[in-house]
N, C-alpha and C positions, 0 to 999 in steps of 0.2 A: 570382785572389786567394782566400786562404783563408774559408771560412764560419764566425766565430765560434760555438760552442755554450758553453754553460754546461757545466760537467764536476765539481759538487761544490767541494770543500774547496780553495784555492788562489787565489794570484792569476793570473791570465789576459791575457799579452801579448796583444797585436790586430796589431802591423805585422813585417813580417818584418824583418830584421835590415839587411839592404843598405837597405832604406828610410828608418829610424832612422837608420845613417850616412850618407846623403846629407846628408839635409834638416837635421842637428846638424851637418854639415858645412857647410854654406852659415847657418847660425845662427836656420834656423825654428823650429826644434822647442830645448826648452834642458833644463835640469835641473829644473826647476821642477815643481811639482806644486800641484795647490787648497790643500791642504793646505798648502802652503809658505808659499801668500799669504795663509791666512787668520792663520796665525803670526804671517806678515812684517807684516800693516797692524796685529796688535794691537802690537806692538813698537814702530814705526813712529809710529802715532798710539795711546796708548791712551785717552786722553779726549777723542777725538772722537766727534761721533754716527757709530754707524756702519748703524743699520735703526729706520725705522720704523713700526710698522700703521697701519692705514688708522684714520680715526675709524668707521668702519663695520662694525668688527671683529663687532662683538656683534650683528650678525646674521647673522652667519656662524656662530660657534658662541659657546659657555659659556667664553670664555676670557680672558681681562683681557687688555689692551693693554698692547703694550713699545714701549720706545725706549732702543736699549739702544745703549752706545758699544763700540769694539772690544774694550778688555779687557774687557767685561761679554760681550760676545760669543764671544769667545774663550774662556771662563771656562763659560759654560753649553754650549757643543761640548761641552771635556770632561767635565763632567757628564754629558751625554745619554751620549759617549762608550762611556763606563764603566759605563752601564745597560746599554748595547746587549751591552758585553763579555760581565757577568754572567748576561745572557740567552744567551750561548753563540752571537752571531753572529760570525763569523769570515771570515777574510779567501779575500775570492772567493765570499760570499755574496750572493746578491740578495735585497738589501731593498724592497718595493712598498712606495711613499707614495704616500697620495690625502690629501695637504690643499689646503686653498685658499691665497692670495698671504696667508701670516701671518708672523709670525716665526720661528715655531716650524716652520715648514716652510724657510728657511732653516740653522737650527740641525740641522735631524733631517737634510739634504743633508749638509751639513758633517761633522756629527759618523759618518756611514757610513764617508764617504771617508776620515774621519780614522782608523777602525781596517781599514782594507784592504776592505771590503765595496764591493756595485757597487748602486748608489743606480735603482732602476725608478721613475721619477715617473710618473703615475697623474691624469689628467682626472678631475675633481671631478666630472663631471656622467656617469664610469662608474658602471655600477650591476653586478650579479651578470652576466650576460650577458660585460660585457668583463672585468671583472675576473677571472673565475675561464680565460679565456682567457688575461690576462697572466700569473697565477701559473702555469699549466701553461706553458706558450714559453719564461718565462724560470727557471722553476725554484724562483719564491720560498723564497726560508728564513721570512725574516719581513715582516710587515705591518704598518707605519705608519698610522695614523689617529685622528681625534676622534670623539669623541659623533656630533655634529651639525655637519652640514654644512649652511646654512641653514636649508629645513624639513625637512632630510630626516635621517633617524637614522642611523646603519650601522652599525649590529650584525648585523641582516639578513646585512647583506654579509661583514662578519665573519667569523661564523659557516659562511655559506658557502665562505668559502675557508678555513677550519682543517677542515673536513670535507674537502672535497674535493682536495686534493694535498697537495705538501712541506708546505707552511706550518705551522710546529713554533711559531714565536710569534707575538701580535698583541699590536700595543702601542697605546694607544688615549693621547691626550692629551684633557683634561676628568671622567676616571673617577674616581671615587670610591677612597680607598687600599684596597686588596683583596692579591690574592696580592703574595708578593713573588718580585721576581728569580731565576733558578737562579741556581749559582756555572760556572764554566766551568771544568773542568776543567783538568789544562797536559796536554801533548802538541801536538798537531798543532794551528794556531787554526782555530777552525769544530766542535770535537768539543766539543758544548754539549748541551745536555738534550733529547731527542729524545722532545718530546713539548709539547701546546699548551695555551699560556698564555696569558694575559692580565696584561699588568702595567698594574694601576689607579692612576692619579694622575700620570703623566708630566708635568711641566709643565717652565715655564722658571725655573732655580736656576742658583746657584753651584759651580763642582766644589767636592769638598772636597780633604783634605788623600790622603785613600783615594783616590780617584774619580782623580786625578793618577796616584797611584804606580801604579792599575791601568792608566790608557791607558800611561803611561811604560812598565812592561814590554812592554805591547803594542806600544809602535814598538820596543825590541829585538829582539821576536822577527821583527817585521815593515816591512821597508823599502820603501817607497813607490818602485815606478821609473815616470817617467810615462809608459811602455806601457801600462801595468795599467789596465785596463778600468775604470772609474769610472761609467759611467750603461748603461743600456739604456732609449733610448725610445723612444716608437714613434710609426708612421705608418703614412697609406691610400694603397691605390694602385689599381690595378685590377682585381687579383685579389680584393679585396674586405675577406678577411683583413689587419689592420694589421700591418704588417713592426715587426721588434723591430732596433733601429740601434744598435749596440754604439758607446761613444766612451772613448780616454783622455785621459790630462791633455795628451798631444802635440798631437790635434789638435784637443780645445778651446781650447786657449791659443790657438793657432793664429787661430783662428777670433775670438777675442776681441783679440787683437790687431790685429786688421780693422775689426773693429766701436767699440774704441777710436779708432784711429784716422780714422775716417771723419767722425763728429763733432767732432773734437779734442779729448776730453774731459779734464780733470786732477783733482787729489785737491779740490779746492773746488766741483766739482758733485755736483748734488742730483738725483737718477737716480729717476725717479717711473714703474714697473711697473706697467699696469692687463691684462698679457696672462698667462695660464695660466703658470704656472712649471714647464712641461712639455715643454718641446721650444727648438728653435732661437732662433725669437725670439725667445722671453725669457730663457731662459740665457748662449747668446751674446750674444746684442742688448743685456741690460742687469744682470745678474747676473754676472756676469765682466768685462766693464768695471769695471763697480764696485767687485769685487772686486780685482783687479791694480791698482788707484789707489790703494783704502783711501777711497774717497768714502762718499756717502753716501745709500743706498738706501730709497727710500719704495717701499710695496707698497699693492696696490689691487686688489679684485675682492668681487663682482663687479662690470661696467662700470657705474658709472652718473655719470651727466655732472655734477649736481650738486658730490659727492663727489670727483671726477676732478678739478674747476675749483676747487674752496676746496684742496684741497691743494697746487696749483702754485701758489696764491695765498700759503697760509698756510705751507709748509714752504720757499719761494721756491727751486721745482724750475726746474733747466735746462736739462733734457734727457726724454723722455719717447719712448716709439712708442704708436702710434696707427693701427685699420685706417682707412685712406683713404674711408671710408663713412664715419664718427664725426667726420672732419677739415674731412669735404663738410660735412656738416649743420651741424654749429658754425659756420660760417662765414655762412649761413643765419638765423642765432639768436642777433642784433645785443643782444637782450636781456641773455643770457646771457653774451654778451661783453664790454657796457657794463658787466657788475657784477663784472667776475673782473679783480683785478689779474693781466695777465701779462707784466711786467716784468724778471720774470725767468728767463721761458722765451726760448733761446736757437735751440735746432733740437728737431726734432720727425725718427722713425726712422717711415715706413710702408712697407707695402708686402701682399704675399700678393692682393693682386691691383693690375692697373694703374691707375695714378694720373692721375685726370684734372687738365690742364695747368689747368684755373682753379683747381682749391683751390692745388694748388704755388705760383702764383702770387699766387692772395689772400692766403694767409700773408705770405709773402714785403712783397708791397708793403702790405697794411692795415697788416701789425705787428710787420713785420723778422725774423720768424721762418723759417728756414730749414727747408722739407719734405728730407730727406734717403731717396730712392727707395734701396729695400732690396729685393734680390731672393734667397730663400736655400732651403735645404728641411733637414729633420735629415741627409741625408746628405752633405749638405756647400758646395751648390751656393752662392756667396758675391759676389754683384756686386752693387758701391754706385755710384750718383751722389751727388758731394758739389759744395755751390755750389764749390768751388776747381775743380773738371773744367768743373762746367754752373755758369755765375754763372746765367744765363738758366734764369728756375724752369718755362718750359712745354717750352725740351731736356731740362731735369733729370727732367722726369715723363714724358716719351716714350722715354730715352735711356738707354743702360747704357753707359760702359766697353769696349772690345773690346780685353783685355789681349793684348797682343802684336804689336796692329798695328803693320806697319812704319812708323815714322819719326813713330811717338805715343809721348810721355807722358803718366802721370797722376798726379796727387798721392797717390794711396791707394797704403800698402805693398805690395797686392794684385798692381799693376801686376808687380812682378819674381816675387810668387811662385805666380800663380796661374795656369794654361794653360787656355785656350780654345779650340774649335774648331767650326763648323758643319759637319755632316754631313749628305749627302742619304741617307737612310734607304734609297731604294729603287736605288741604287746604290753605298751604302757611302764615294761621294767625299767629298773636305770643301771646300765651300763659300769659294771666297775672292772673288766678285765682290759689288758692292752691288748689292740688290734682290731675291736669292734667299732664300730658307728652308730650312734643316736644323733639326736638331734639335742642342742646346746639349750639348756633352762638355765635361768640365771634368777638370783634374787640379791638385794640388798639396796640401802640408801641411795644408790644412783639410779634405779628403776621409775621410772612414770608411773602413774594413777593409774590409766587407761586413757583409751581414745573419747579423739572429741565424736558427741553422739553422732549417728547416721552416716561415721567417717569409718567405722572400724570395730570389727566384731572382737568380744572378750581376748584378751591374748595372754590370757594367762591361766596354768593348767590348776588343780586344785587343793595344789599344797603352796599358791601363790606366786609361784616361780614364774616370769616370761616366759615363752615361747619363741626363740627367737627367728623358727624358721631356718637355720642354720645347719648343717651337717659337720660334724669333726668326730674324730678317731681319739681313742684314745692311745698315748703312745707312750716310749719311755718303760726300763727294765721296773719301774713301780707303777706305771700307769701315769707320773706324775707330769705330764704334758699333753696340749690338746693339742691337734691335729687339722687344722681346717681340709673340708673335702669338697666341700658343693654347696652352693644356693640350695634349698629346697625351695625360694620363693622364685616366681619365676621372675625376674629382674634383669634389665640389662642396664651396666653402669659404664657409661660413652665419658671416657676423660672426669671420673669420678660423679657424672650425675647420672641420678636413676628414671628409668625409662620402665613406665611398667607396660608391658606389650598389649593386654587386656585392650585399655584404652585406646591404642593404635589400629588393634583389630576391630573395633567396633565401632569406629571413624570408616575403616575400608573398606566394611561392609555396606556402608549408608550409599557407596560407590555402585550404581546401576546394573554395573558390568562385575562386580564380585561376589561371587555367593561363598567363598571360605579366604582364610586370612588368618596366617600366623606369623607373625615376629620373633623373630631370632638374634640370639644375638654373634658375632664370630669375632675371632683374634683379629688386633689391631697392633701395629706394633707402638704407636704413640697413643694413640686413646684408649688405650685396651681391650677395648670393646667398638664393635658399630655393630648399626642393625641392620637385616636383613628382613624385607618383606617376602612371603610365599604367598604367592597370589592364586588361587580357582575359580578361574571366569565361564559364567555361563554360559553354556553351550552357543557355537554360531557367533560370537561376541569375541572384542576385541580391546583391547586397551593397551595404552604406552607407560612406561613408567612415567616421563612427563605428566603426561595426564593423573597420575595418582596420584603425585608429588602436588601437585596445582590443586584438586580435590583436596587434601591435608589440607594445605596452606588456607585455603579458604574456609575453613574451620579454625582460624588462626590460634594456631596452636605454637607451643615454644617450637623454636627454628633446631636445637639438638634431637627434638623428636622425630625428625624426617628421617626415615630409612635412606640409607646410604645405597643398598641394594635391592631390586628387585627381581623376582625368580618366580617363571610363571608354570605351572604344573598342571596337569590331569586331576591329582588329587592327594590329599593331605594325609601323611603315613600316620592308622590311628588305631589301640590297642584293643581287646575285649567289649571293653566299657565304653568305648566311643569317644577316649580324650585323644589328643594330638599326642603322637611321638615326638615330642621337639627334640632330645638328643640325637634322634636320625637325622631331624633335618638339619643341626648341626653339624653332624659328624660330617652332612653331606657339603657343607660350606666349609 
């Protein structure tokens, strides 16, 4: 499979051509594009609600609260559009966003994809460390941001990425009016002012009657085919560095028509966000859903349970995900339940790690709400239990789907388009009895290209399948259910983000006083996860956890990355081969 790189000025297919005509051939993949649907719902519905912020907006940053319906939304795309244009972004440009779940971090997705650019969303809680790594991997043209991101400013960061690579513009929403726009030249689109700016005051307006005719020439020059690369986001894996996961509108739709489909969702639900707008599950899981209905989107972040509960109370949401820590404890906190109408929450999306069969079940039977188990990764990996497959909510939290068992069906479209296979790793066979373990391969129209180059080696084995790194059992009197068992990758995910420990270790090391260094991760009862640093200091030498903690930080690195615990030892329990036993050091936390 090809390794997407970014290459300048252009749009950028991702699937080769025999692939495309398959999957259009069999009716996965269509003509549609994001941009198509955000047209089609403002046409469709245009005085419906179509997004709205959180009441907690305003500690987030300096920005007024929307609730804006689809022609108001579709209305302020192209305005952002036609900034973006005048700034000289152009088609096949990577645009980096770090906002938080606002509106306006809807409208700035939108409006990229809407003039051919490839949209890099960007974790709020990056600081200079990741971000000046994303703008180098993916090439940034321009940089999307506010003032203030809760306490924290980023101009810092700003600053540092207009220094340091491509990065020719920064666009800041909450600034003050300052410089104004380039003009973009005509010629080739992308050939815009080569040089950095800032444009002050971005906010959310009305296009005008300009701001129209300039994106209108723009879709002249420039026709959207849904190959065309539209996101690069990224992920951890073992190698430490986060891989950059190229996606188009082929196999998002893809993917969203899964994710639609598994809750049954239609255009009269109310889709309530409290997870990062940066990757798979929340894109797929409930921004694309919501989008391809024309519903109606509530945004939330950061988590906080209060805020979380008057909103599906008060905007009468009926759909929501949630990591399966947040679902435990609520269920615990009879309080906080006795005071939240939720009447009109109907199923709830979890998943990123396994879901214990009592909370599936306490939903289910205290309040009729349905836990819908989600298993997925940005590259593509896509298995749902929905009560239609599992009525019974403690199979529905142990159980996935085994698309293609013999002489099964399942109610999820997945079933015909999505291929499955168990592979024993250390013999290369695939797994068809119940009771063994391989490792999970997957194929079909919701699968990515491969990685962005020098992000991420081949992940895919040679009958084209993913690798998803994954372990599950086969299970079931036909085999006809998969089984989650274990990471094979080594990952630790703290309150649903991933931590790849590599990177940690290799920051600890640069530490004077550490010659070994492993990260762990151990049970949490609300995050699921925290980490644990194992420290081996050289001889006669001495350190505090303070001092490690202070050492990170000044690598400013995101703030969930800090180990929570440090644990100083002799020396690192390690096999034949010289790798780390991390399950002992687990076992031992």
């Amino acid at each position: 499979m090809p390794v997407f790189a970014t290459r300048g000025p252009g749009a950028i297919a991702l699937h080769p051509e025999e692939k495309v005509a398959r999957y259009r051939g069999l009716g996965w993949w269509t003509d549609d594009t994001i941009d198509d649907l955000v047209r089609a719902a403002a046409r469709r519905r245009p005085g419906a609600l179509a997004v709205v912020d959180s009441p907690d907006k305003h500690l987030l940053g300096d920005l007024p609260g929307h609730r804006l319906t689809w022609s108001e939304l579709d209305s302020a795309v192209d305005a952002l559009a036609a900034t973006l244009i005048r700034q000289g972004i152009g088609v096949g440009d990577v645009v980096g966003v770090q906002l938080p779940n606002i509106v306006e971090l809807v409208i700035t997705y939108f409006a990229v994809i809407r003039i051919g650019g490839i949209v890099s969303p960007l974790n709020t809680q990056y600081r200079e460390h990741e971000l000046n790594a994303a703008a180098r991997a993916a090439a940034f043209t321009a940089f999307i941001t506010t003032t203030r991101i809760g306490d924290r400013h980023t101009a810092a960061a700003s600053r540092v990425l207009a220094d340091g690579g491509p990065v020719r513009s920064i666009l800041v929403f909450g600034e003050e009016p300052g410089e104004e726009p380039g003009e973009e030249p005509g010629g080739v689109p992308g050939d815009g002012p080569h040089r950095t700016g800032t444009i002050a005051g971005l906010c959310v307006r009305s296009a005008t009657a300009e701001d129209l005719e300039r994106v209108r020439e723009r879709r002249d020059r420039y026709r959207a085919d849904p190959n065309h690369c539209v996101t690069i986001c990224r992920t951890s894996g073992t190698e430490g560095s986060p891989k950059g996961v190229p996606r188009c509108h082929y196999d998002w739709l893809a993917v969203a028509a899964v994710t639609q489909d598994a809750p049954d969702l239609t255009e009269n639900d109310v889709i309530l966000n409290p997870f990062p707008l940066v990757n798979m599950a929340s894109i797929a899981g409930t921004l694309l859903p919501w989008l391809r209905l024309g519903a109606r989107y509530v945004l939330h972040q950061p988590f906080t349970v209060p805020t979380f509960l008057r909103q599906i109370a008060e905007e009468r949401v009926t759909y929501t995900v949630a990591p399966p820590s947040v679902l435990t404890m609520l269920l615990k906190r009879d309080d906080l339940l006795r005071e939240t109408d939720l009447g009109s929450l109907r199923s709830i999306a979890s998943g990123s790690a396994p879901l214990p069969s009592s909370m599936v079940a306490g939903w289910q039977e205290r309040f009729g709400i349905n836990v819908i188990n989600m298993f997925g990764s940005n590259e593509g990996v896509c298995l749902l239990s929905t009560p239609a497959d599992f009525p019974d909510p403690r199979q529905r939290a142990t159980y996935f789907p085994r698309y293609g068992a013999p002489g099964v069906t399942w109610s999820c479209q997945s079933m015909d388009r999505v291929a499955v296979k168990l592979v024993d790793t250390a013999t290369g066979a695939e797994i068809t009895e119940p009771g063994r373990r391989g490792e999970l391969r997957i194929d079909g129209p919701t699968i990515f290209s491969g990685y962005l180059a020098g992000t991420g080696r081949d992940p895919f084995d040679e009958e084209g399948f993913l690798r998803s790194g994954d372990v599950f059992e086969l299970a079931g009197d036909r085999g006809q259910y998969l089984r989650y068992v274990d990471r094979a990758r080594d990952v630790i995910i703290r309150g649903g983000m991933n931590i790849a420990p590599a990177e940690i270790e290799d920051l600890l090391l640069l530490h004077p006083a550490v010659v070994e260094a492993a990260l762990v991760g151990y049970p949490d009862e609300v995050l699921g996860e925290k980490a644990c640093a194992v420290v081996v200091t050289a001889p006669d030498t001495r350190v505090t956890p303070d001092e490690l903690l202070d050492h990170l930080r000044a690598h400013r690195i995101a703030s969930f990355k800090l180990p929570e615990r440090f644990r100083f030892v002799d020396a690192l329990p390690r096999n034949a081969l010289g790798k780390i036993i991390k399950h002992r050091l687990r076992a031992q936390l």
